[in-house]
mmCIF file of the N, C-alpha and C atoms, coordinates in Angstrom:
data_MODEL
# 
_entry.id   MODEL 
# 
loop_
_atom_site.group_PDB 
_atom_site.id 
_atom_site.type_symbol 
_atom_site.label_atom_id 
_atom_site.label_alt_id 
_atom_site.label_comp_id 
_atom_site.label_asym_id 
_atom_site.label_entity_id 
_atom_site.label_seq_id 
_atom_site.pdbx_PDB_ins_code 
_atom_site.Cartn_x 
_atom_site.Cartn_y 
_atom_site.Cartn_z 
_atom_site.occupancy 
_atom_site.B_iso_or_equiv 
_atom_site.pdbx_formal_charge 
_atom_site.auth_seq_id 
_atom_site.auth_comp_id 
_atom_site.auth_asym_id 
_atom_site.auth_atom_id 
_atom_site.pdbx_PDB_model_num 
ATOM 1   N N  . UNK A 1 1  ? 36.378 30.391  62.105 1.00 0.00 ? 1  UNK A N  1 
ATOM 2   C CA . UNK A 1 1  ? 36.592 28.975  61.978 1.00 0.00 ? 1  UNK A CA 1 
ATOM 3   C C  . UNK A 1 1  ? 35.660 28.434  60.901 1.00 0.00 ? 1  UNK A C  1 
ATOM 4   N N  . UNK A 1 2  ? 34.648 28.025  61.104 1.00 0.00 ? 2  UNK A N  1 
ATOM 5   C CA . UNK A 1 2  ? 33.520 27.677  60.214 1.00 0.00 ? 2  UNK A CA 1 
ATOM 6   C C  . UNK A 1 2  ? 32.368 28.934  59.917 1.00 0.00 ? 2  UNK A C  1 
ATOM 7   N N  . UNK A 1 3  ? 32.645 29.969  60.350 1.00 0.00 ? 3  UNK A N  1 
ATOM 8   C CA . UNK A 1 3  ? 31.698 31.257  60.055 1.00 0.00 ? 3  UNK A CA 1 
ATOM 9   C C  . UNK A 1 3  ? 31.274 31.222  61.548 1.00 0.00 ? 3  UNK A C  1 
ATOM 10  N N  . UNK A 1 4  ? 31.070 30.678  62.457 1.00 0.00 ? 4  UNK A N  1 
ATOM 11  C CA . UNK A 1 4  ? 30.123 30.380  63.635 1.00 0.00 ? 4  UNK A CA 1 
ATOM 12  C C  . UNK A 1 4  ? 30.887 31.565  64.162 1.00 0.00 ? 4  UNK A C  1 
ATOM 13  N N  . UNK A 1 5  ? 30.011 32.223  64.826 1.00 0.00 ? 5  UNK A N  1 
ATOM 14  C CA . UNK A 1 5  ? 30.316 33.538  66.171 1.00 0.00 ? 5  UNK A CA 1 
ATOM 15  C C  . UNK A 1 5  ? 29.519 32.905  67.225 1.00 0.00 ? 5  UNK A C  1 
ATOM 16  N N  . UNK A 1 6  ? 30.020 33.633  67.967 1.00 0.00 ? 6  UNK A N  1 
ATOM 17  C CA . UNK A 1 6  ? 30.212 33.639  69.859 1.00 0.00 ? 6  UNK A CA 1 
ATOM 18  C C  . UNK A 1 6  ? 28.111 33.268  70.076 1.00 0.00 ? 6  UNK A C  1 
ATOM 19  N N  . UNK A 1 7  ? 27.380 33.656  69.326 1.00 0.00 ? 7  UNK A N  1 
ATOM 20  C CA . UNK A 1 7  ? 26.019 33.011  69.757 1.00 0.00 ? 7  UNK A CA 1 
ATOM 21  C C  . UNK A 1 7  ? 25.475 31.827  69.119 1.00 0.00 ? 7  UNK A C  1 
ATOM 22  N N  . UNK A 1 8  ? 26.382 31.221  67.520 1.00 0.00 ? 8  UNK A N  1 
ATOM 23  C CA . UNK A 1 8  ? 25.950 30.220  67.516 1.00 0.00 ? 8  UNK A CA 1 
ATOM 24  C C  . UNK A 1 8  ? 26.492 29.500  68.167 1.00 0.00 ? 8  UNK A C  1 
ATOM 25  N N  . UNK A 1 9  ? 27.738 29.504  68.763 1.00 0.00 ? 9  UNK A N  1 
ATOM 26  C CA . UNK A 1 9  ? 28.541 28.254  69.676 1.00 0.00 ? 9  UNK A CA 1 
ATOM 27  C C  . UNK A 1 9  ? 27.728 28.125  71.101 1.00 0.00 ? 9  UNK A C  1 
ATOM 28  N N  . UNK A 1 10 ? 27.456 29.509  71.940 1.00 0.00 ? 10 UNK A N  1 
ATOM 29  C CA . UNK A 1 10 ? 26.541 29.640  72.683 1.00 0.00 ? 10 UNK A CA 1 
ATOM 30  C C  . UNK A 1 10 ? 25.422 28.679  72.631 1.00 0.00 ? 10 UNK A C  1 
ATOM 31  N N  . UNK A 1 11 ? 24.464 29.131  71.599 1.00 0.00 ? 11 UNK A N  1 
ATOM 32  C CA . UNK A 1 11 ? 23.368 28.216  71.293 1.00 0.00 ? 11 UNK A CA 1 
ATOM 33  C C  . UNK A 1 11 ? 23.554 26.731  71.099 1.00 0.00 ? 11 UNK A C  1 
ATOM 34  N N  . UNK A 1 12 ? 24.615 26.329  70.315 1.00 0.00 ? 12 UNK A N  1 
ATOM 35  C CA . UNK A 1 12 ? 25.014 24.783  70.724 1.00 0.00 ? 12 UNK A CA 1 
ATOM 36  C C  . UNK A 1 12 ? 25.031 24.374  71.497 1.00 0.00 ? 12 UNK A C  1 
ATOM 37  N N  . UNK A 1 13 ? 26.056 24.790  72.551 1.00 0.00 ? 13 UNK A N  1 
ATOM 38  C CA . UNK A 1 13 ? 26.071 24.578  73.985 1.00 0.00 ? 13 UNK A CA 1 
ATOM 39  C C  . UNK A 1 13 ? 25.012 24.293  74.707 1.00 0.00 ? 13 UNK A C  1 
ATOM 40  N N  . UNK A 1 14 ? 23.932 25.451  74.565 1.00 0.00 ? 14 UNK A N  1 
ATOM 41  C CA . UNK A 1 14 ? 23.074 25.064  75.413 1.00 0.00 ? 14 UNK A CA 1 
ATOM 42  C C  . UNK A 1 14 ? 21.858 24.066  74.648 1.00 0.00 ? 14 UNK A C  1 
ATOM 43  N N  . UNK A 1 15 ? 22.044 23.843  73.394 1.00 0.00 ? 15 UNK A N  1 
ATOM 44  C CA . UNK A 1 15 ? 21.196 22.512  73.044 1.00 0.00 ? 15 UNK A CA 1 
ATOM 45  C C  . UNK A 1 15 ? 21.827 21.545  73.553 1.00 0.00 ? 15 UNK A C  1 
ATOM 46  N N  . UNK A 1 16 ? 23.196 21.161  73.620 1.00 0.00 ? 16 UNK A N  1 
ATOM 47  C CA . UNK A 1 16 ? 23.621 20.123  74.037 1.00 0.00 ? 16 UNK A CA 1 
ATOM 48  C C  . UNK A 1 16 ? 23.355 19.780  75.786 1.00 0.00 ? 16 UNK A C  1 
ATOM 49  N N  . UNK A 1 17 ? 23.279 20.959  76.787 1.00 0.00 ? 17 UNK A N  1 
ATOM 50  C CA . UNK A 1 17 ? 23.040 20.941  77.821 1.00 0.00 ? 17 UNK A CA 1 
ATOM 51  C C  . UNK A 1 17 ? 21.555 20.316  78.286 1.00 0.00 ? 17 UNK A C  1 
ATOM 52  N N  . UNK A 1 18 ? 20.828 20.793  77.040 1.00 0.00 ? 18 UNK A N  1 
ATOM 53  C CA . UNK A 1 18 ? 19.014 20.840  77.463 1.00 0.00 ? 18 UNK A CA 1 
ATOM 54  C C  . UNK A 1 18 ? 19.178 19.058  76.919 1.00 0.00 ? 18 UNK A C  1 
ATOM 55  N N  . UNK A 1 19 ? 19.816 18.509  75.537 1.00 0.00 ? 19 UNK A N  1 
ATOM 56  C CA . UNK A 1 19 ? 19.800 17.381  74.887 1.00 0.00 ? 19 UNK A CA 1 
ATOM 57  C C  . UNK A 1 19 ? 20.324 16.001  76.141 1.00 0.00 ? 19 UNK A C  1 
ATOM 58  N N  . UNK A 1 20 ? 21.387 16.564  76.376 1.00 0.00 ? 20 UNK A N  1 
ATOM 59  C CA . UNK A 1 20 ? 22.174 15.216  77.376 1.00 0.00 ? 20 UNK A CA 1 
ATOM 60  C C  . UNK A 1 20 ? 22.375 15.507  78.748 1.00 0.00 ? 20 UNK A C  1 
ATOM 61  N N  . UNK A 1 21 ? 21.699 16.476  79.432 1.00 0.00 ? 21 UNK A N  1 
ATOM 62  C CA . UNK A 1 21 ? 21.413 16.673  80.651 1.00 0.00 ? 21 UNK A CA 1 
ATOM 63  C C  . UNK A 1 21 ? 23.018 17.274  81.504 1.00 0.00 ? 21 UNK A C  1 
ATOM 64  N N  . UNK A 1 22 ? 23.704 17.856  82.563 1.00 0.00 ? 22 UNK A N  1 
ATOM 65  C CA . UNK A 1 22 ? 24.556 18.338  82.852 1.00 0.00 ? 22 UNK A CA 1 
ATOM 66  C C  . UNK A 1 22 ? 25.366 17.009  83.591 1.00 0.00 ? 22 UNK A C  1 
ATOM 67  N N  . UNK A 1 23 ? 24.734 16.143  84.043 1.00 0.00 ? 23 UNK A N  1 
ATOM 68  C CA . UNK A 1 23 ? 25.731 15.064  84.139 1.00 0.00 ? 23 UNK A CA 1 
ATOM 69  C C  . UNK A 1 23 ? 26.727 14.444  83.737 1.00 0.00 ? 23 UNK A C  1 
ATOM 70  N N  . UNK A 1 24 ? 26.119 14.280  81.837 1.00 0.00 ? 24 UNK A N  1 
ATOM 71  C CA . UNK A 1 24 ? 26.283 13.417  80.871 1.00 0.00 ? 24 UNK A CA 1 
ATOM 72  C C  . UNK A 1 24 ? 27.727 14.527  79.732 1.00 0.00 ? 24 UNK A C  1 
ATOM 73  N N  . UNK A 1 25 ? 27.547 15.837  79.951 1.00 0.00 ? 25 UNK A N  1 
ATOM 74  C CA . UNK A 1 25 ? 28.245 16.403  79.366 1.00 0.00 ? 25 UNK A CA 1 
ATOM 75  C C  . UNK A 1 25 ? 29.766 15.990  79.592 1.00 0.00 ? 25 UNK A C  1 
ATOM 76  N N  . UNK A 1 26 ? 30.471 16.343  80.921 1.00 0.00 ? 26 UNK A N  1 
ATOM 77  C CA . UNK A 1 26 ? 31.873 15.923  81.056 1.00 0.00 ? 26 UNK A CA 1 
ATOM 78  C C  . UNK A 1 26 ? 31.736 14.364  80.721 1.00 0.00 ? 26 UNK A C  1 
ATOM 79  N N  . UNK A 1 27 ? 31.361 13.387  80.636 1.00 0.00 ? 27 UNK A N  1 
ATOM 80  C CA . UNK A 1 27 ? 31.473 11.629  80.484 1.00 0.00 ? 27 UNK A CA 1 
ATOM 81  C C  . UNK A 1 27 ? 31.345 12.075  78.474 1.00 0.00 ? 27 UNK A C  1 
ATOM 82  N N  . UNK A 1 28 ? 30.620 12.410  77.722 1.00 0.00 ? 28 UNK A N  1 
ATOM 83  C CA . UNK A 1 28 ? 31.106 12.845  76.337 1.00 0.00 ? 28 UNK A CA 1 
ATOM 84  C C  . UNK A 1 28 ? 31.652 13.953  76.053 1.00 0.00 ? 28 UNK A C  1 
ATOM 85  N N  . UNK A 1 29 ? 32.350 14.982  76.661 1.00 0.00 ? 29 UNK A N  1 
ATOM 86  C CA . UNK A 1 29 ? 33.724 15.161  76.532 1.00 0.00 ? 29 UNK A CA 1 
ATOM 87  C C  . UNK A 1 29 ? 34.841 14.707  76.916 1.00 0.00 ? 29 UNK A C  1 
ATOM 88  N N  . UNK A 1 30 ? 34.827 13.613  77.706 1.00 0.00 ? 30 UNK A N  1 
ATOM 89  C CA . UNK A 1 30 ? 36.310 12.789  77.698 1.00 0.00 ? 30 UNK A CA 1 
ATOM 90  C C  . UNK A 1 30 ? 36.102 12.021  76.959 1.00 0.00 ? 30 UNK A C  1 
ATOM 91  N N  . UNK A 1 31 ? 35.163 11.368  76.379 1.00 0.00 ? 31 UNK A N  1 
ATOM 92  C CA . UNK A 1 31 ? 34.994 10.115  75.409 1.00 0.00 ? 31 UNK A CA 1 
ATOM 93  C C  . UNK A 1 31 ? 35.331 10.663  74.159 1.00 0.00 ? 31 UNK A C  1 
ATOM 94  N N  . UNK A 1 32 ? 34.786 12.004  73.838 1.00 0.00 ? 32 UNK A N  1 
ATOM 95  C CA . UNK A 1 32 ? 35.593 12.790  72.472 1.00 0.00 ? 32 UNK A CA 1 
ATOM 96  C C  . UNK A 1 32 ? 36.823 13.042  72.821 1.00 0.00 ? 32 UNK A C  1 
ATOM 97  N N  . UNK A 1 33 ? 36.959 13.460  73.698 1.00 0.00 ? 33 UNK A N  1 
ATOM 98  C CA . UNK A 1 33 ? 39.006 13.483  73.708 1.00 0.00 ? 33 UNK A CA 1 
ATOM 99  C C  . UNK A 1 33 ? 39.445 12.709  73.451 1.00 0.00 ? 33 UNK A C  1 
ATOM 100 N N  . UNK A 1 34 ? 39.157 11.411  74.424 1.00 0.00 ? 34 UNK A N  1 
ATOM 101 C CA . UNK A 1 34 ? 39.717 10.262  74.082 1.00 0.00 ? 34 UNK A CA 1 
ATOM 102 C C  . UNK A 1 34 ? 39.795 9.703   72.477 1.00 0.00 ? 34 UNK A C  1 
ATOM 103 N N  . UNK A 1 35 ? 38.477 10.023  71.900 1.00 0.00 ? 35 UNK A N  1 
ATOM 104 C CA . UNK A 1 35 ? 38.750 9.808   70.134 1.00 0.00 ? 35 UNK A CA 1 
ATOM 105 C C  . UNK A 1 35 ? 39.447 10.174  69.958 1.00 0.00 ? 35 UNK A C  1 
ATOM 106 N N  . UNK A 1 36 ? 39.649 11.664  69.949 1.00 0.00 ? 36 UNK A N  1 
ATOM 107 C CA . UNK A 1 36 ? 40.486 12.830  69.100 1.00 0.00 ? 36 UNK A CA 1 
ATOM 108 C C  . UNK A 1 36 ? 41.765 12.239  69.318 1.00 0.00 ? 36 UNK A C  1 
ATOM 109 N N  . UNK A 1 37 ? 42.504 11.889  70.222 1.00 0.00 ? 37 UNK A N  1 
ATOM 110 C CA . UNK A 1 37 ? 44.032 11.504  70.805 1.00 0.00 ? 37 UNK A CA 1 
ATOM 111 C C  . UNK A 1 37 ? 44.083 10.281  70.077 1.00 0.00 ? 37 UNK A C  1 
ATOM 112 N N  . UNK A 1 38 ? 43.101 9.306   70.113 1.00 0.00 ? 38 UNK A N  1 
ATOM 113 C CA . UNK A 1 38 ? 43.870 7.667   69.676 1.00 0.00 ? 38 UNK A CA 1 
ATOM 114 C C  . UNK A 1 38 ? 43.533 7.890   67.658 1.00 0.00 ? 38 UNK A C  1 
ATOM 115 N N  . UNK A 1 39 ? 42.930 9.434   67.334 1.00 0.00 ? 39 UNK A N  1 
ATOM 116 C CA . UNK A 1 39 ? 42.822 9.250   65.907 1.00 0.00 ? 39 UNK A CA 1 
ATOM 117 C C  . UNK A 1 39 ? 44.017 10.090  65.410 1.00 0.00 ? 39 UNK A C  1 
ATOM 118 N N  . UNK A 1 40 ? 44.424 10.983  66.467 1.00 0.00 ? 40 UNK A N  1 
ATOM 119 C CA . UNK A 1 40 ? 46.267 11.579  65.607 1.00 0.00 ? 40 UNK A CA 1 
ATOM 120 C C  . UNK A 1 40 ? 46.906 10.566  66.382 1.00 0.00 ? 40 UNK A C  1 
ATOM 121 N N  . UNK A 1 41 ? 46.829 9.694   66.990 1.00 0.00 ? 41 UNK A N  1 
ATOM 122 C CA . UNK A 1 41 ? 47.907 8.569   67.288 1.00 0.00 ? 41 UNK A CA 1 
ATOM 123 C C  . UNK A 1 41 ? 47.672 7.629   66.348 1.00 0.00 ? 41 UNK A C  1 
ATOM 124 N N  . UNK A 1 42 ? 46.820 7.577   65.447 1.00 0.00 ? 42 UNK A N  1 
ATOM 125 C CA . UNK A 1 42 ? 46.683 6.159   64.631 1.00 0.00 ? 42 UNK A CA 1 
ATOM 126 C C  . UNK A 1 42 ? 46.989 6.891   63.616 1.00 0.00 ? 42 UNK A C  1 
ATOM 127 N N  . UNK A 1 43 ? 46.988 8.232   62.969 1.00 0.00 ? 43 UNK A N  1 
ATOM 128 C CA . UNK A 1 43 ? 47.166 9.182   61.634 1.00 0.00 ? 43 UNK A CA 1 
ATOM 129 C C  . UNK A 1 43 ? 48.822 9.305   61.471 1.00 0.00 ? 43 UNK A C  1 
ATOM 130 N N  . UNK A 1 44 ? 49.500 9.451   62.841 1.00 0.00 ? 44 UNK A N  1 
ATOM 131 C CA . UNK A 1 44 ? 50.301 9.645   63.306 1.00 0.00 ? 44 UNK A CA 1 
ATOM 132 C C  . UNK A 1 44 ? 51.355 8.242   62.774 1.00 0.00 ? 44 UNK A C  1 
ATOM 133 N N  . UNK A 1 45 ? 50.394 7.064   63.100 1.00 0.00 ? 45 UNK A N  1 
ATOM 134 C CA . UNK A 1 45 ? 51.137 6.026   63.121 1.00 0.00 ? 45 UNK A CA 1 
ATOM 135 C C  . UNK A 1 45 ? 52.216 4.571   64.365 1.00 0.00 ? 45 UNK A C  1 
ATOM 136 N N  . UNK A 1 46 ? 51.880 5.605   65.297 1.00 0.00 ? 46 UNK A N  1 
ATOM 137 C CA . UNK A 1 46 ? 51.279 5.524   67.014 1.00 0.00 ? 46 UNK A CA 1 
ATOM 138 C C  . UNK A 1 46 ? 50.286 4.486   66.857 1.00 0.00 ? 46 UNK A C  1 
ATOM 139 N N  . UNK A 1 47 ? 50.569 3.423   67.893 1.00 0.00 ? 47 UNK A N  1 
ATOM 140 C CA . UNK A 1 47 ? 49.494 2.655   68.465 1.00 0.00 ? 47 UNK A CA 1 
ATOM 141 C C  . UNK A 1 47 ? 49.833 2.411   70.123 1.00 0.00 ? 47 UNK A C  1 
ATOM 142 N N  . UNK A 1 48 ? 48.897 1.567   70.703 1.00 0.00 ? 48 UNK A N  1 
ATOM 143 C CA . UNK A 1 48 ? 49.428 1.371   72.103 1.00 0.00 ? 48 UNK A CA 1 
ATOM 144 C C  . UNK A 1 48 ? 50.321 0.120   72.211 1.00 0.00 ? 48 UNK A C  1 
ATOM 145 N N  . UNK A 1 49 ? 50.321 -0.520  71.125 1.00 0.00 ? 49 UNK A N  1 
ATOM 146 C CA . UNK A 1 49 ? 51.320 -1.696  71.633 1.00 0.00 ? 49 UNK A CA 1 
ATOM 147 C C  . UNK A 1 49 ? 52.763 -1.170  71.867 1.00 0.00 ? 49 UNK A C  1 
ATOM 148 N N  . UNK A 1 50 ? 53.011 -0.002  70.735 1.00 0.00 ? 50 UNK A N  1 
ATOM 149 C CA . UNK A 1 50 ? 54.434 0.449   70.756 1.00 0.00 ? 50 UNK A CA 1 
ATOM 150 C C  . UNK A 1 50 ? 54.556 1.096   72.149 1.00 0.00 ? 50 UNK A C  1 
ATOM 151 N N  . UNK A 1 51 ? 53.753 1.807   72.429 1.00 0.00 ? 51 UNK A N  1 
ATOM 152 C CA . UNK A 1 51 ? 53.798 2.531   74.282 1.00 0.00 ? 51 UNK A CA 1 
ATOM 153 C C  . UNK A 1 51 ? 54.137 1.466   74.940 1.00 0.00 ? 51 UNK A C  1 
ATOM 154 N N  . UNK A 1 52 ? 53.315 0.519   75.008 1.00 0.00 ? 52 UNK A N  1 
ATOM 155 C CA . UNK A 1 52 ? 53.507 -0.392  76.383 1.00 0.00 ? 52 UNK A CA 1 
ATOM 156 C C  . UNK A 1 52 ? 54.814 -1.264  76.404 1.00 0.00 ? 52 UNK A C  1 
ATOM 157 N N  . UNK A 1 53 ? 55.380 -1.407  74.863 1.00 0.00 ? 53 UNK A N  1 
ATOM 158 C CA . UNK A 1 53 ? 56.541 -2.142  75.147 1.00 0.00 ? 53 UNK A CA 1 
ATOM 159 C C  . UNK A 1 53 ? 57.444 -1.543  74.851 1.00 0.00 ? 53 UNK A C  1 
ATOM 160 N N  . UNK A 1 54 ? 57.521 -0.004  74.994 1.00 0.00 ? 54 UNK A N  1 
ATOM 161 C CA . UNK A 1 54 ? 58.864 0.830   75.428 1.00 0.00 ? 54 UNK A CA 1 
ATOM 162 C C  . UNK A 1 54 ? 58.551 1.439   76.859 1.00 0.00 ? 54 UNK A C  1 
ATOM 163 N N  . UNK A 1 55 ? 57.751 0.953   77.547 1.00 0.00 ? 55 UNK A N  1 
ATOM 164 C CA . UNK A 1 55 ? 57.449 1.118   78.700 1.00 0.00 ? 55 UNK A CA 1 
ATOM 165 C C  . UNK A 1 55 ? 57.953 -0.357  79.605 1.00 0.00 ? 55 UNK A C  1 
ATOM 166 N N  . UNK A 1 56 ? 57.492 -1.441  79.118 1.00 0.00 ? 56 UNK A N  1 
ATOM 167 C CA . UNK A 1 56 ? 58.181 -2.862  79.545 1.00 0.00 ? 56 UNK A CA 1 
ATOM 168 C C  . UNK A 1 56 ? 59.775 -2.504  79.262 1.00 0.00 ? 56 UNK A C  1 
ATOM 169 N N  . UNK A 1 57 ? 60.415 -2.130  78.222 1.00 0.00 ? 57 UNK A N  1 
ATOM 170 C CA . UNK A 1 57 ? 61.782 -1.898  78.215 1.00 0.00 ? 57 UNK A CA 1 
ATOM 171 C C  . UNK A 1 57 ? 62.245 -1.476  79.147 1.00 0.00 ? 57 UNK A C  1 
ATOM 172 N N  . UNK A 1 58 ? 61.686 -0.404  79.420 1.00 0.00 ? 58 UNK A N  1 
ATOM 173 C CA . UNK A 1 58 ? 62.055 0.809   80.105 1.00 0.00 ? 58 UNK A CA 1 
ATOM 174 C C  . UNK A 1 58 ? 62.333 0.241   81.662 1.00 0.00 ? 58 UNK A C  1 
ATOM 175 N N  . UNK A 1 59 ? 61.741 -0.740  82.083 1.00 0.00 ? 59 UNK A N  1 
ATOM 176 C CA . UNK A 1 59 ? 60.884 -1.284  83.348 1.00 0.00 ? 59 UNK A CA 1 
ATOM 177 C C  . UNK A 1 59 ? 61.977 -2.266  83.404 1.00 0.00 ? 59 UNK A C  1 
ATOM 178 N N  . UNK A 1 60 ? 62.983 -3.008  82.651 1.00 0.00 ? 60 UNK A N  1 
ATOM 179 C CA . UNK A 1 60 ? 63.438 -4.647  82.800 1.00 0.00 ? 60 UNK A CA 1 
ATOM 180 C C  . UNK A 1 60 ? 64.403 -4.155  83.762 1.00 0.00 ? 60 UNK A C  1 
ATOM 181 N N  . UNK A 1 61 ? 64.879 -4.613  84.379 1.00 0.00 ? 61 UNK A N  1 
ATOM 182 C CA . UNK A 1 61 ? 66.290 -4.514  85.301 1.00 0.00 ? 61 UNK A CA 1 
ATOM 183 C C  . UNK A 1 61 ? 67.407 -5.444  84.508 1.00 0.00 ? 61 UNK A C  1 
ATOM 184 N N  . UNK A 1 62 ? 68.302 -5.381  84.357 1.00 0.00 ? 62 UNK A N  1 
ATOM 185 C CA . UNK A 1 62 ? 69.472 -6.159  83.955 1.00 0.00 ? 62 UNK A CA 1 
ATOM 186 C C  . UNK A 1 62 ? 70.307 -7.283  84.572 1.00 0.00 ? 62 UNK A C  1 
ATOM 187 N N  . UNK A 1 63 ? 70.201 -8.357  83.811 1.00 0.00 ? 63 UNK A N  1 
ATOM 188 C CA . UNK A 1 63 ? 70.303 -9.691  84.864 1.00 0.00 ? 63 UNK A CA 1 
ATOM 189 C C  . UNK A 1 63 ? 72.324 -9.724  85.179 1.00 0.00 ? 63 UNK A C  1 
ATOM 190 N N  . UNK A 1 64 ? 72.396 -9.255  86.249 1.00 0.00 ? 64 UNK A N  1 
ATOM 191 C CA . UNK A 1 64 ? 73.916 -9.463  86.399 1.00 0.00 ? 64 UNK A CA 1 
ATOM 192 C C  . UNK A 1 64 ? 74.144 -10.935 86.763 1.00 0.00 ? 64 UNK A C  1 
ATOM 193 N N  . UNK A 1 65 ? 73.113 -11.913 86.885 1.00 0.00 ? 65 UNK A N  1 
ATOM 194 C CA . UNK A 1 65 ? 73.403 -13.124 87.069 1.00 0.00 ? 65 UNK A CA 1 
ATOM 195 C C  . UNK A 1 65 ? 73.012 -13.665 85.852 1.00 0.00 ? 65 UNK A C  1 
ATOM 196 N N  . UNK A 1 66 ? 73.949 -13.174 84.419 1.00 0.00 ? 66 UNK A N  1 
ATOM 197 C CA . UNK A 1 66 ? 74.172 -14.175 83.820 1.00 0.00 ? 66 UNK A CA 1 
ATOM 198 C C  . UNK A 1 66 ? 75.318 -15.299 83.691 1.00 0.00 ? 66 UNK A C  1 
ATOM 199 N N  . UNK A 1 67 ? 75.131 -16.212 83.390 1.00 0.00 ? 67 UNK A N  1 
ATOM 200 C CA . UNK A 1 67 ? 76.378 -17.201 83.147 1.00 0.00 ? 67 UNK A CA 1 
ATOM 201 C C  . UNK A 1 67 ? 76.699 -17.575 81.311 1.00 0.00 ? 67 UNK A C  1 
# 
């Protein structure tokens, strides 16, 4: 990938473990996921307004009481 083998990723790891304590690790790996997803949804051209209102579409029922 970047030249890195199996002990420098190792060694990251465990700086990051000794750096942000074992609590803190899963709460900044979902916060990096969460980047990673809303930055190929914005590269992409994806935003959330378009989700939520093909989701409201999706949701209307059809008024058989029109006149």
């Amino acid at each position: 990938m970047f030249g890195l083998g199996f002990q420098e990723i190792l060694l990251i790891l465990l700086l990051a473990l000794l750096l942000f304590g074992a609590k803190k690790l899963p709460q900044i790996g979902k916060a990096l996921g969460n980047s990673i997803k809303e930055f190929k949804d914005a590269f992409e051209g994806k935003n959330k307004e378009d989700k939520t209102d093909e989701k409201s579409d999706s949701n209307e029922k059809p008024d058989d009481n029109k006149k």
